[in-house]
N, C-alpha and C positions, 0 to 999 in steps of 0.2 A: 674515454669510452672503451668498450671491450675489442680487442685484436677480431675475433668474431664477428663483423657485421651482421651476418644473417642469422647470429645466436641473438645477438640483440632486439634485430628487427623481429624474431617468431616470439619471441618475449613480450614486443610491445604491440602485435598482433594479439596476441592471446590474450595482455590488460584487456585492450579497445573493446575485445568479444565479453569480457568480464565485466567491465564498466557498464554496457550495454546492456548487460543479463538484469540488474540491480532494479527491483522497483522501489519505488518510496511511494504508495499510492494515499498513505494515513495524514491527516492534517494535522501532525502532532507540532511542538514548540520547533523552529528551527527546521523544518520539511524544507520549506521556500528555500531555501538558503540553500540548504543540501542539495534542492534540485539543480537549482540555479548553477550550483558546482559541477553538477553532474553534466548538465549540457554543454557547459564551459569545457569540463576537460575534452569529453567526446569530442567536440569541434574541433581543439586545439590537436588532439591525435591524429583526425581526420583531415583538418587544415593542413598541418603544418609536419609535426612530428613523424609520421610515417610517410608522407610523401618526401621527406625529407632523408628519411633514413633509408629509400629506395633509391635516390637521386641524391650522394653527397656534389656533385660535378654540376647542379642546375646552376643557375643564374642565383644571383643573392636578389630576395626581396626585400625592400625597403617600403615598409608601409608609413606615408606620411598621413598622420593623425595629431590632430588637436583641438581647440576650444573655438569656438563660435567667434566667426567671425578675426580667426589669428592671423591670414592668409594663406590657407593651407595651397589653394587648387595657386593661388596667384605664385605661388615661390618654387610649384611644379612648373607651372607653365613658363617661368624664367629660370630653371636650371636648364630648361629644355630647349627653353630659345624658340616656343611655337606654342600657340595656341594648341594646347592636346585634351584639356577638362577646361568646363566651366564655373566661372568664379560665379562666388551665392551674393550675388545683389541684393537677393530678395531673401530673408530666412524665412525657416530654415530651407535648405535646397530639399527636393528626394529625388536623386537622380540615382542612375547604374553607376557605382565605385569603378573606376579610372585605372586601369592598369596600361602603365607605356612601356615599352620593350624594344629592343632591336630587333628589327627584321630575321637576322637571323636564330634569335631564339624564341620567336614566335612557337618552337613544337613542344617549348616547354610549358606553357600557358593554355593552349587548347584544349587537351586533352583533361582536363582537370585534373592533370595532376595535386595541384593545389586547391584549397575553394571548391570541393566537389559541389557543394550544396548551392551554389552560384550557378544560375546561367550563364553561359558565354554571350556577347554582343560585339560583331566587327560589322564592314562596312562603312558605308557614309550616311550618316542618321546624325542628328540632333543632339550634342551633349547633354542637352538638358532632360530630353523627351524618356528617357530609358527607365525602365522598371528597376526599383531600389533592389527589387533580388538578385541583381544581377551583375556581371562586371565586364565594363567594355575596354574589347583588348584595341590598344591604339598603338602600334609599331613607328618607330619614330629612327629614323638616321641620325639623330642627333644625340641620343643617347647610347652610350658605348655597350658592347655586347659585353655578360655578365653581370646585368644587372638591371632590375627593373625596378620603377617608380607604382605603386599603391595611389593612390588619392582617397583616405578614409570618410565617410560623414563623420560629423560636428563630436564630438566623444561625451559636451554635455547640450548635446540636440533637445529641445520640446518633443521632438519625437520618440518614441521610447524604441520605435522599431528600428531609428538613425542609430541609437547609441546601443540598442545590442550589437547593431552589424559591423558597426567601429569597433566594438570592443573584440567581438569574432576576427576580426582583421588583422590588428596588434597581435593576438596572439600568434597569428597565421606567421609574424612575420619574422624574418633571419634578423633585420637591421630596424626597431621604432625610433623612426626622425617626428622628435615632438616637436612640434612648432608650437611656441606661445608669443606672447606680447610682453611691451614692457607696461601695459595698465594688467597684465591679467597673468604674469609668471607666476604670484603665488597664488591663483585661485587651489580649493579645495578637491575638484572633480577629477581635474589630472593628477595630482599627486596623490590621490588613491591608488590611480593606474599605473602611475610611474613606480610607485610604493611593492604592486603588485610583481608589474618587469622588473625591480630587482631581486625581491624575493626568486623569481623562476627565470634568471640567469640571463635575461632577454639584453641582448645589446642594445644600449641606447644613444641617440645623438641628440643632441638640443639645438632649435635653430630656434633664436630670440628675436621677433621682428619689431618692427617701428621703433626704432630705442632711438631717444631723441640724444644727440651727439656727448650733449651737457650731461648728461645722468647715465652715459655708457659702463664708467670702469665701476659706479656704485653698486648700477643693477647686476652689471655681472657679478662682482663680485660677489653678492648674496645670493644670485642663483646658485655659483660654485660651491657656497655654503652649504645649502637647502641641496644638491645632487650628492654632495660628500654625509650628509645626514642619513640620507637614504641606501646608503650606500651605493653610490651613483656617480663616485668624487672621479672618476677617470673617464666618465662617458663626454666626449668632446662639446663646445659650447658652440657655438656660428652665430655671430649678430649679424643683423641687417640695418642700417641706419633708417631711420623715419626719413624717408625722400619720394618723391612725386614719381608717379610710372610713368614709363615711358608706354605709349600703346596698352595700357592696362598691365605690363607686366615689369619689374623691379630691372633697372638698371644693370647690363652684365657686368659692370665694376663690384658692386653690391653683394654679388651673390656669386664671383670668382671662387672665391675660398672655397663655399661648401661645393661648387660645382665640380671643383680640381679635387676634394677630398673621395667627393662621389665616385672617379674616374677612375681615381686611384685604386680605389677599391676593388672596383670596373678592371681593369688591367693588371691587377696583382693579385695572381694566382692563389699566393698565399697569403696574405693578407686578406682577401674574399674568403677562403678557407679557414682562419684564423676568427673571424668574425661568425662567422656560421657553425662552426662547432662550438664557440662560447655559447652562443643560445642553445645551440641540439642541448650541448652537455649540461647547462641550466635548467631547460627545461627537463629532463629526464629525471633531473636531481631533483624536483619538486615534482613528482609522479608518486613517490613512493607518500608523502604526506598527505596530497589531494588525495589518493587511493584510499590513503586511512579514511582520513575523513566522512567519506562515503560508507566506508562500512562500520562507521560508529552509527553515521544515521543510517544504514540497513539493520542494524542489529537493534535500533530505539524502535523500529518499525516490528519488526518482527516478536519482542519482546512485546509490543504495546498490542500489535494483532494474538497473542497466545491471551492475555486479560481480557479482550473481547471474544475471545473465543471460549473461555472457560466462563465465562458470565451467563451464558444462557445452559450450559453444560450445569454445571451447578445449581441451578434455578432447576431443572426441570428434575434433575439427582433429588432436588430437594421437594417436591412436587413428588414424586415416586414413595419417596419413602412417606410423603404428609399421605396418602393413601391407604400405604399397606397400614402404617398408623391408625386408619380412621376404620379399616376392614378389622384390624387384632385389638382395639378396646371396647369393644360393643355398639359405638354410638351407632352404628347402624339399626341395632338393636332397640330403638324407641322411637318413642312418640307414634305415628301412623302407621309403623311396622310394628310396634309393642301391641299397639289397638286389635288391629287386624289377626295379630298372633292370637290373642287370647278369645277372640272370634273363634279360630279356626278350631281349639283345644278345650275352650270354656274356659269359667273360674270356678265350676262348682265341684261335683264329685271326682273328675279326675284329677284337678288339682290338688284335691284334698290328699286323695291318697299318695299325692308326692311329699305332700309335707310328712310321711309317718317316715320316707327314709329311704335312701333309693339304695337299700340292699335286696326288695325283691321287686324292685321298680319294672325289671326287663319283665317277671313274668305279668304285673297291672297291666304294663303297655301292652301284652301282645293279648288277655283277655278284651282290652277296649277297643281293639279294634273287630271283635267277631260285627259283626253285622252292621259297622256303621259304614259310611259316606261322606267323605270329610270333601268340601270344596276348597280349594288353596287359591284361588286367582286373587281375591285382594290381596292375601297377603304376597303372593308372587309380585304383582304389579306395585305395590310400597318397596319392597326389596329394590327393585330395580330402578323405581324414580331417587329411592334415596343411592343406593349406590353411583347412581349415574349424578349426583348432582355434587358428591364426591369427587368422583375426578374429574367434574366438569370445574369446580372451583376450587381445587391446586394449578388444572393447565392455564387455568385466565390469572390466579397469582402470577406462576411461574410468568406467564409472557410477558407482566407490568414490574416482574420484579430482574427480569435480564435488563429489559429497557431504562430502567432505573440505572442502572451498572452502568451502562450504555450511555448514557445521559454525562456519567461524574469520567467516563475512562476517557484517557486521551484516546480521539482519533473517533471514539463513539457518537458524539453528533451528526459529524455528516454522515454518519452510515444511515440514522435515524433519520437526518434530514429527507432523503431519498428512499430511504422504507418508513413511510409514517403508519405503515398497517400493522409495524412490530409490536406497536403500543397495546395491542389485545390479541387473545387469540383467534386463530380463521373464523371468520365469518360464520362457515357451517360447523365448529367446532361441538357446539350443545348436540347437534343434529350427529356426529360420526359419534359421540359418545354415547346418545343412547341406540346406536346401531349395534357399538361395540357390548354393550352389554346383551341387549338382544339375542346378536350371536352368542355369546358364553353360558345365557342360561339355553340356546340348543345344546350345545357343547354339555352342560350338566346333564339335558335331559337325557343324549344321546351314551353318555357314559352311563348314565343308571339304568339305560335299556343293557347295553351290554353287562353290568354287573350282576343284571338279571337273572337272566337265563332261564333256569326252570322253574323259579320263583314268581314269576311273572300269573302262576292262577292262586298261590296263597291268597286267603284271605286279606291276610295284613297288605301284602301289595297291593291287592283289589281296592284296599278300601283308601287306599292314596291316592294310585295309578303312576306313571310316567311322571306327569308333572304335579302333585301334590311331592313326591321323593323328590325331584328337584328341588322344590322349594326349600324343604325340609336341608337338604345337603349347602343349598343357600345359607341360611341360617347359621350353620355348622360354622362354613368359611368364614363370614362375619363377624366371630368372637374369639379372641385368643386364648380364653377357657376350656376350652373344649377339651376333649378326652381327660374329662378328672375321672381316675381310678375311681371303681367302683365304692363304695362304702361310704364318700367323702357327702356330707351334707351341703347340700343346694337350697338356697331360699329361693320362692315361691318368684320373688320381684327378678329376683338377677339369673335367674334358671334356663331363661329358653333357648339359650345355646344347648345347653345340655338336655333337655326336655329331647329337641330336635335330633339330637345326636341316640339318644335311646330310643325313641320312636325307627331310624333308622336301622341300627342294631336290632330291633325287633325282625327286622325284613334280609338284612345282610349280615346281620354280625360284625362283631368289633372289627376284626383286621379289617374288613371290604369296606366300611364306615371310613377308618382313617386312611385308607388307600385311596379312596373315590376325594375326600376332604384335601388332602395334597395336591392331587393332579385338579383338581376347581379352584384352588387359590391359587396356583401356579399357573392355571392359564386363565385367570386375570390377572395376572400381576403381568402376565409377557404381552399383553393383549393392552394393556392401560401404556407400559412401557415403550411398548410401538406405537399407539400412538402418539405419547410424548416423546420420542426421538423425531416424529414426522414436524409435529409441531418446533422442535429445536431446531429443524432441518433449515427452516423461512431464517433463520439469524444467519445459518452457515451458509444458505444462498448468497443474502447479503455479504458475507466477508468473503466469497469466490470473486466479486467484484473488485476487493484491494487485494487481488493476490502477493504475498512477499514470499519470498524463496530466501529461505533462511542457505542453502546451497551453495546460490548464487555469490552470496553477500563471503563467505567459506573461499568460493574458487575465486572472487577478485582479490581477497586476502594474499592468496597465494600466488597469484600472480601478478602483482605487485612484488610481492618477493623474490621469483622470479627476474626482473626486468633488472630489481636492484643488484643481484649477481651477475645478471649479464653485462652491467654498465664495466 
């Protein structure tokens, strides 16, 4: 480790703050997994590793952990020489995990330095009776000061909440005394976990119990096989012979060896030392891996939330433009607006004389207007139902066509699962859009008041008014033919953009025509535009819910790297 303690320790301060910062909130392939690491290290930082790098001089902990029913609590209570936990009769147990100590290092236990996440339990109370979140400190004279006994639950418990908290424990600890059996040394559950302590440098001891006398040097000797596999070959063995307890707890002839090995430990300053820095410095050297790992799945998350975020982004981009589309080919331009148009203009003499040729068209239009009274409201009121049913039916695409996206992209169902109103647009969406149009043709109206001006008692304007010139300027916006130079021939069918745009000209003139036609398409196109950002908004609600900090995942990068210079 580094000459620096406290370079090391603000290092692996700043991981634990970093580790912390990271969400994984997306259900993508491998999330579980990643979580599951993620709480794992936390723990082990918070357990073990920084209280540890505060305190190299604590007591050594020896967490005894194993399989159902190996005799974990019975081979504490005889190194101890005293009933201190109780043995699981009944499986599985759910008691408070067993911590025994000397009296005099009782102030290393209280305080949490260790096991923050544990309640404390002393007193005289019931071994049995305690709440599994907890850990009861039990001070024992018979156990030498510098080092204290664990009592883990079952590591492959029925209970799922037994076997996180064993596993939380093991990592907690300086010294894992695996106890197995000779029916159950090679089960598969522990040697995942043993597999795991050696990967992250964890010292380990193996006590082998019930080993019937006959079958002793065989089973050892393939355990010694099976720990050297693992790399595991120098972590010490301790058998127990299969022999009747005495008072429930294993004979002191029996369990001498590990007791004196335990003592030793106990009483050799450096050899207690020696064994505690091989895990510090294990586990630190598996810091910089687990670290990675996390931010491969912070960066699967963050990549997988930017494709749910650009799917409804896109959808509506593309909704916008299906719009301006449907406003610059004319189709607005027919059916019940065609009808109504030729209501408003006729089909007889005025159209006639567009057909000879629209080089003196401006001066026919502004004769045909002396003394008439033209009415525009149906045709006003078609403009607007068809307008409005335009970009009523891109934002109801758009909304089926994000959730579609949303459907196939990793992480996009459960967003859907929990917003199932994504699948359409708002409720009152028909209803804001034809508000929005409403307001734009004030908006028109009010720009042709002010284009006005003193135009406002001509004839020609008279025989429009206010909103008959809106209508008319409607028109105009609607077709992306408009303003064809003069001279060019217009057919009778495809004309009344341009019909409307001369009609206009007759009252404003060409610049004020194409000036007033700009600022009307532009403010619908910003007006359709807000409201499909509002509508894109209901997606972005939803992904405020899996927030990922692409940042986050950045500074644990970095400090990781950090930690590994300061080792």
């Amino acid at each position: 480790m580094t000459s620096d303690p406290a370079v090391l320790l603000a290092a692996v301060e700043g991981l634990r703050a970093s580790v912390g910062a990271v969400r994984l909130p997306l259900d993508l392939e491998g999330a579980d997994a990643a979580r599951t690491s993620q709480r794992e290290l936390v723990q082990q930082l918070d357990d073990y590793v920084l209280p540890r790098l505060r305190s190299l001089d604590a007591p050594l902990l020896a967490v005894v952990g194993g399989s159902t029913g190996a005799g974990k609590s019975t081979i504490v209570n005889s190194v101890v020489g005293e009933d201190v936990t109780a043995t699981g009769v009944i499986r599985p147990t759910t008691r408070a995990s067993v911590l025994v100590h000397h009296q005099a290092d009782t102030r290393w236990f209280t305080d949490k330095r260790v096991l923050p996440g544990l309640a404390r339990v002393v007193g005289e109370r019931s071994l049995t009776s305690d709440d599994p979140g907890s850990v009861r400190l039990v001070p024992s004279g018979a156990l030498p000061s510098g080092l204290a006994l664990l009592d883990a639950p079952d590591i492959d418990s029925v209970v799922q909440a037994n076997r996180s908290l064993s596993k939380q424990l093991l990592s907690a600890a300086d010294l894992w005394l695996f106890v197995t059996t000779a029916a159950r040394y090679a089960d598969a559950v522990p040697w995942d976990l043993l597999r795991e302590a050696s990967e992250r440098g964890t010292s380990v001891a193996v006590v082998l119990n019930r080993v019937p006398p006959e079958a002793l040097s065989q089973i050892r000797l393939h355990l010694a096989s099976m720990l050297k596999e693992q790399g595991l070959g120098k972590s010490p063995i301790f058998t127990i012979n299969e022999v009747d307890l005495d008072d429930g707890r294993i004979p002191g002839s029996d369990v001498r060896r590990l007791r004196g090995w335990l003592e030793s430990l106990a009483g050799d300053a450096r050899a207690r030392s020696v064994v505690i820095r091989r895990t510090l410095a294990g586990t630190l050297g598996s810091l910089g891996a687990r670290a990675e790992g996390l931010v491969v799945a912070g960066r699967a998350q963050d990549a997988a939330r930017d494709v749910l975020a650009e799917a409804p982004r896109a959808a509506y981009s593309d909704a916008l433009a299906g719009v301006e589309a449907g406003i610059n080919d004319g189709s607005l331009l027919r059916g019940e607006v065609l009808a109504r148009w030729q209501e408003l203009v006729g089909t007889g003499e005025f159209l006639r004389s567009v057909e000879v040729g629209v080089g003196r068209m401006r001066d026919r239009v502004g004769a045909w207007f002396t003394g008439k009274q033209v009415t525009s409201e149906p045709l006003g009121e078609a403009l607007q139902t068809g307008a409005a049913a335009l970009i009523t039916s891109h934002g109801q695409v758009a909304a089926s066509t994000a959730t579609r996206a949303w459907k196939s992209a990793a992480g996009g169902p459960q967003l859907l699962e929990a917003h199932p109103e994504l699948g359409k647009a708002s409720p009152d969406f028909p209803e804001t859009v034809e508000r929005l149009i409403r307001d734009w043709q004030r908006e028109i109206f009010e720009l042709v008041r002010e284009e006005a001006g003193s135009r406002r008692a001509t004839a020609r304007y008279l025989a429009f008014g206010v909103n008959g010139l809106g209508v008319l300027l409607m028109i105009v916006v609607f077709h992306a033919t408009v303003f064809i130079p003069t001279g060019a021939e217009v057919a009778v069918g495809a004309g009344s953009a341009v019909l409307a745009q001369r009609l206009l000209e007759a009252v404003f003139g060409d610049q004020a025509v194409r000036k007033m036609a700009v600022k009307a398409r532009d403010a619908l196109m910003e007006r359709t535009q807000q409201l499909y950002d509002d509508e894109r908004a209901r997606f972005e609600r939803a992904l405020e819910e899996v927030p990922v900090d692409a940042s986050a995942i950045a500074e644990l990068q970095a400090a990781a790297s950090t930690v590994e210079g300061a080792r």
